[in-house]
NUTORVO-248734 format. One record per residue: residue number from 1; residue in one letter; x, y, z of N, C-alpha, C in turn. Coordinates in Angstrom, 2 decimals. Atoms other than C-alpha are relative to their C-alpha. Last residue first. Layout:
<sites>
{site NUM,"A",{X,Y,Z},{X,Y,Z},{X,Y,Z}}
...
</sites>
This chain:
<sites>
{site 103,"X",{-0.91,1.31,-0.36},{-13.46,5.00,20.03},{0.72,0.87,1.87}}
{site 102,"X",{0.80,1.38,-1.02},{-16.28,6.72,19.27},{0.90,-0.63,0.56}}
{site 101,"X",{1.69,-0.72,-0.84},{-13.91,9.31,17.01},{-1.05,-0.99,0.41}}
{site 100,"X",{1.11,0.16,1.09},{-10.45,6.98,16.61},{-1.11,1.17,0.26}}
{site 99,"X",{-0.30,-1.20,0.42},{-8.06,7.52,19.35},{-1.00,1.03,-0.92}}
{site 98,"X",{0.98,-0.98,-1.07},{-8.11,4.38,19.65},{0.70,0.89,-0.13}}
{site 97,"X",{-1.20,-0.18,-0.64},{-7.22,2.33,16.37},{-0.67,0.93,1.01}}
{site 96,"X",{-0.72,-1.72,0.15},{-10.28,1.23,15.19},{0.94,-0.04,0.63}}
{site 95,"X",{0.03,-0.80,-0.60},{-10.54,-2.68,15.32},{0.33,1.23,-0.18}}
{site 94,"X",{-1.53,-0.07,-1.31},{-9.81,-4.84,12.78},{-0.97,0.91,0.84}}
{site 93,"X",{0.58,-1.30,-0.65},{-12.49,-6.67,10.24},{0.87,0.27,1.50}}
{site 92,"X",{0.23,0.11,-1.51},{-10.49,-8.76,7.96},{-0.60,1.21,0.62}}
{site 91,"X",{-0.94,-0.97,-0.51},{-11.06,-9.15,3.97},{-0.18,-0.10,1.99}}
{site 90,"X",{0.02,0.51,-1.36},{-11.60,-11.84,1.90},{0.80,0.79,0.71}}
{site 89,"X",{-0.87,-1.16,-0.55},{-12.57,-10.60,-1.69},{-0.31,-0.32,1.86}}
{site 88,"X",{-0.38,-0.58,-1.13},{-13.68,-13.05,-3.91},{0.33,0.67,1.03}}
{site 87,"X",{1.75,-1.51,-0.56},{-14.76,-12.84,-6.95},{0.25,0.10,1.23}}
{site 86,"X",{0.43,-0.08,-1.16},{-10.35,-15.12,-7.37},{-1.62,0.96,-0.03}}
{site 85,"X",{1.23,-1.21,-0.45},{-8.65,-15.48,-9.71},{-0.98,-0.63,0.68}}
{site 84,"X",{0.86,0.16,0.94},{-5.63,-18.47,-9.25},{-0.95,1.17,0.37}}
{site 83,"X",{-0.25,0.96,0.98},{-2.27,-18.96,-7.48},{-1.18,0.00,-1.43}}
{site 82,"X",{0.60,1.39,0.33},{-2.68,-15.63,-5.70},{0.53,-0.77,-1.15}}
{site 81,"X",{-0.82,1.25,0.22},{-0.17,-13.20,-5.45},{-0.63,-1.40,0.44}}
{site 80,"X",{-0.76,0.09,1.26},{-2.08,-10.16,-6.23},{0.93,-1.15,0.09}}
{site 79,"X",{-0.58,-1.40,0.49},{-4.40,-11.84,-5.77},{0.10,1.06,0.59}}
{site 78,"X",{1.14,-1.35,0.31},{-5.61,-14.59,-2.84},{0.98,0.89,-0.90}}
{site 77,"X",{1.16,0.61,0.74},{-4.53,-18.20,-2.57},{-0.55,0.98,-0.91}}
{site 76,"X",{-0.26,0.78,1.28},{-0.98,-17.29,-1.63},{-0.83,-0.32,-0.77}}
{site 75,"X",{-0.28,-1.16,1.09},{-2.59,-14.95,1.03},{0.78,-0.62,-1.28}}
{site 74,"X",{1.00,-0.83,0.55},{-4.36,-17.60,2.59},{0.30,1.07,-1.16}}
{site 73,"X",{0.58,0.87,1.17},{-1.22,-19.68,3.10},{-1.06,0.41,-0.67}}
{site 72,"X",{-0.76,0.14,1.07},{0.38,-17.31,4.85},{-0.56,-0.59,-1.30}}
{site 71,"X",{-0.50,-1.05,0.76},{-2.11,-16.49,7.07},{0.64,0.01,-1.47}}
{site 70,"X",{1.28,0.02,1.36},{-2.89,-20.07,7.46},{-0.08,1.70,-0.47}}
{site 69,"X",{0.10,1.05,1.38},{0.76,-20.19,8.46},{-1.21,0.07,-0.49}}
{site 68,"X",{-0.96,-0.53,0.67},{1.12,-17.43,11.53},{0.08,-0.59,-1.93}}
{site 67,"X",{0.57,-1.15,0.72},{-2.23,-18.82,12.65},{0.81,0.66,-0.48}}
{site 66,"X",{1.14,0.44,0.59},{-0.57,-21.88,13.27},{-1.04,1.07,-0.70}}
{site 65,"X",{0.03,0.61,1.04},{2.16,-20.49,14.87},{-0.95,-0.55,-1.28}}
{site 64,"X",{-0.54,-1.29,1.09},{0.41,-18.77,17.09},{0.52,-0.18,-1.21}}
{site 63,"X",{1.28,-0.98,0.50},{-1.43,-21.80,18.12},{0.31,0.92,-0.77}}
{site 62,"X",{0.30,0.65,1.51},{1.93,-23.62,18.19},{-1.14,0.57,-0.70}}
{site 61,"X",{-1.41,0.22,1.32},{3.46,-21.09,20.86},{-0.77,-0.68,-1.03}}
{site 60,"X",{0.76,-0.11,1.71},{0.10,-21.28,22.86},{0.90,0.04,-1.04}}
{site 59,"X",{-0.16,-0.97,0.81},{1.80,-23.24,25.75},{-0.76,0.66,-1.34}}
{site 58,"X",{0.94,0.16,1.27},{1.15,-25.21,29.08},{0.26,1.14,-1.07}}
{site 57,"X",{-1.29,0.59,1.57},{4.25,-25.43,31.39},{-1.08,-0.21,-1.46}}
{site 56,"X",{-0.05,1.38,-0.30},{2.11,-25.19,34.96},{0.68,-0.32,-1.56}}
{site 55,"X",{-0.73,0.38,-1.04},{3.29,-21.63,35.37},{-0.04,-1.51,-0.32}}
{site 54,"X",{0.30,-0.24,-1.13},{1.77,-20.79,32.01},{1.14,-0.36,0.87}}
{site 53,"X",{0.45,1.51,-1.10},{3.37,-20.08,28.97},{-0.32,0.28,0.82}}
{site 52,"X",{1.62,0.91,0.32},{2.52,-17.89,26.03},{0.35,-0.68,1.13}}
{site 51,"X",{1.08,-0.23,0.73},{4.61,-14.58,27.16},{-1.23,-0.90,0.02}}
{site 50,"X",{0.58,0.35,0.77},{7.16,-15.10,30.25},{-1.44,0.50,-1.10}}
{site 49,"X",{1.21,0.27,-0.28},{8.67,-12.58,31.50},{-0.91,-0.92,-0.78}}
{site 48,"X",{0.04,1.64,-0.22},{12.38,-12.72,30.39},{-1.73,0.03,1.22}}
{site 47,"X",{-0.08,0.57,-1.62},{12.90,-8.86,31.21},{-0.36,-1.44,0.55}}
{site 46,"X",{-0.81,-0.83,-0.92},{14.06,-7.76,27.55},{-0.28,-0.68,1.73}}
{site 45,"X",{-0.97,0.37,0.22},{13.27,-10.93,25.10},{1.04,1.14,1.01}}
{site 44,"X",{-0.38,-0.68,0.35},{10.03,-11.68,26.87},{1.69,0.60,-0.46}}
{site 43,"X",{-0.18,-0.67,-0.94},{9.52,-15.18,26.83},{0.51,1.41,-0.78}}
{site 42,"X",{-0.10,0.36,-1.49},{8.18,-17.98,25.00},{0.14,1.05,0.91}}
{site 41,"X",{1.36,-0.83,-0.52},{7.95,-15.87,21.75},{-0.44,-0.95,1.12}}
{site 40,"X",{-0.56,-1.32,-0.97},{11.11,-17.51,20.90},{-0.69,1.38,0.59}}
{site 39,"X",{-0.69,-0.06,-1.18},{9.86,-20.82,20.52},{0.61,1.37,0.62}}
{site 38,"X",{0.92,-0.37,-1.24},{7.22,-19.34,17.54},{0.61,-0.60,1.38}}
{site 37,"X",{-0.33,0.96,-1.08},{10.30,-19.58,15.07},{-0.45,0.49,1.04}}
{site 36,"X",{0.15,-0.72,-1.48},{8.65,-17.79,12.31},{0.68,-1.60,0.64}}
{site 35,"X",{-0.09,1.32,-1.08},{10.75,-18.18,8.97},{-0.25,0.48,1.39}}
{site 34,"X",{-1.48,0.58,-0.70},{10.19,-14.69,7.30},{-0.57,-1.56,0.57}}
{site 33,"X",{-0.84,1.34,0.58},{6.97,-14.10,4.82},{1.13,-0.68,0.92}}
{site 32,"X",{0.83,1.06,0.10},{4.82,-12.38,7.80},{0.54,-0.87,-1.13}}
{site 31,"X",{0.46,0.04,1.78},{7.74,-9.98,8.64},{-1.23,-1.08,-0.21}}
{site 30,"X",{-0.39,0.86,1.02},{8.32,-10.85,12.12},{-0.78,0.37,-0.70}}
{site 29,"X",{0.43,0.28,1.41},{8.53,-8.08,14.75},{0.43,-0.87,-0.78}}
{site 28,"X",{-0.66,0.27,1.23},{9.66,-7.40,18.45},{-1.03,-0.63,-1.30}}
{site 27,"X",{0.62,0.61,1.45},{8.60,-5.46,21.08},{0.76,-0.68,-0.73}}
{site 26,"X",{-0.53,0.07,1.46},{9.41,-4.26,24.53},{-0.42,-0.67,-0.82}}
{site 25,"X",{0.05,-0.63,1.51},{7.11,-2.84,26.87},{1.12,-0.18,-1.15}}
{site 24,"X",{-1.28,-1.01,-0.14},{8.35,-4.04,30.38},{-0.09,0.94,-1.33}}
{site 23,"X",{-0.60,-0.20,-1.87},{5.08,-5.81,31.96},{1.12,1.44,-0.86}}
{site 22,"X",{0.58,-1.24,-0.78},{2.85,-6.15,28.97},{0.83,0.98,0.73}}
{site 21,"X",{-0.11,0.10,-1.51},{5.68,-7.13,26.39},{-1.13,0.59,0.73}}
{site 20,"X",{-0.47,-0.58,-0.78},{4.81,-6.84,22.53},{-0.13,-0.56,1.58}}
{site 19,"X",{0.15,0.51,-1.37},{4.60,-9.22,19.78},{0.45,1.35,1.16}}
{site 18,"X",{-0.63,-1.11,-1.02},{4.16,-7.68,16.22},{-0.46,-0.65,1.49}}
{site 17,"X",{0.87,0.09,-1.41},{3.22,-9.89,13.29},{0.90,0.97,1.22}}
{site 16,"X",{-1.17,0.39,-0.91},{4.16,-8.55,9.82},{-1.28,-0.73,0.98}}
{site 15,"X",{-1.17,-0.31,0.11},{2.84,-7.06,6.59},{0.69,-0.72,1.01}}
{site 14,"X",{-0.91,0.57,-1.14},{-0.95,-7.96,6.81},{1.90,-0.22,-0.63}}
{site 13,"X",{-0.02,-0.95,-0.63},{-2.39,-5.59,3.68},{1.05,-0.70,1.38}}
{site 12,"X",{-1.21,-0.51,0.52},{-2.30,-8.54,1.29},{0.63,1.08,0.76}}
{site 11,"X",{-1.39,0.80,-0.15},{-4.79,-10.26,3.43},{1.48,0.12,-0.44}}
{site 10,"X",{-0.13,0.99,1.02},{-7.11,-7.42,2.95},{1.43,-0.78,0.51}}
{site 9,"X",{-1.30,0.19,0.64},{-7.86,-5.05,5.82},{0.32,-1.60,-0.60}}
{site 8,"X",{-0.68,1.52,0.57},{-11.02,-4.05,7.21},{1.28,0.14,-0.93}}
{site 7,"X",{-1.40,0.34,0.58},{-12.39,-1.40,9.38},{0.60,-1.52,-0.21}}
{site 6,"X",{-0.87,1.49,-0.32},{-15.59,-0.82,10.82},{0.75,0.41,-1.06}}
{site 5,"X",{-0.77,0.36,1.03},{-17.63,2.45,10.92},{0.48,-1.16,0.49}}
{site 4,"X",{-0.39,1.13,-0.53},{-21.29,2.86,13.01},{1.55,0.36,-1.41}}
{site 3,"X",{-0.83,0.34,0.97},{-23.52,5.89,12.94},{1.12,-0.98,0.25}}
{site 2,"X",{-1.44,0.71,-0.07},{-26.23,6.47,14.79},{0.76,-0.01,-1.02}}
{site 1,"X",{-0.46,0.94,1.00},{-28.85,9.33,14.38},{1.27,-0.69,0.51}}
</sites>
């Protein structure tokens, strides 16, 4: 017999975003209400490795951004701090954490 789980988490559930370093492992965190200023996720803030840019100067900075805001904006739509009710229920499917059993 198979057996399969997935994991989901409600838009109210997203608390932050979390950027980490490959190279040197440091991290940093924005709250998902705070003012993101996606320029400073250019580079790592301990060994200045760059993050979204390439060599040739191309960036995802606004991308992130961008998904930093329809976040936002999603969860304004949705109770408990939706603007209006909602049958709805828009939830995300994450990954197990490893460690997991199958995982």
């Amino acid at each position: 017999m198979t057996s399969k789980t997935h994991h989901y988490i409600e838009l109210s559930d997203v608390l932050g975003f979390r950027f980490e370093c490959k190279y040197c492992g440091a991290a940093t965190s924005y709250p998902v209400d705070a003012i993101f200023n996606y320029t400073k996720i250019s580079t790592c803030p301990s060994c200045t490795k760059p993050w979204v840019r390439t060599e040739a100067g191309s960036s995802i900075e606004e991308d992130i951004s961008t998904v930093v805001q329809g976040i936002r904006k999603l969860r304004d739509c949705f109770p408990p701090k939706g603007k209006f009710e909602s049958n709805l229920l828009f939830l995300i499917e994450i990954a197990p954490v490893k460690g997991e059993l199958g995982v």
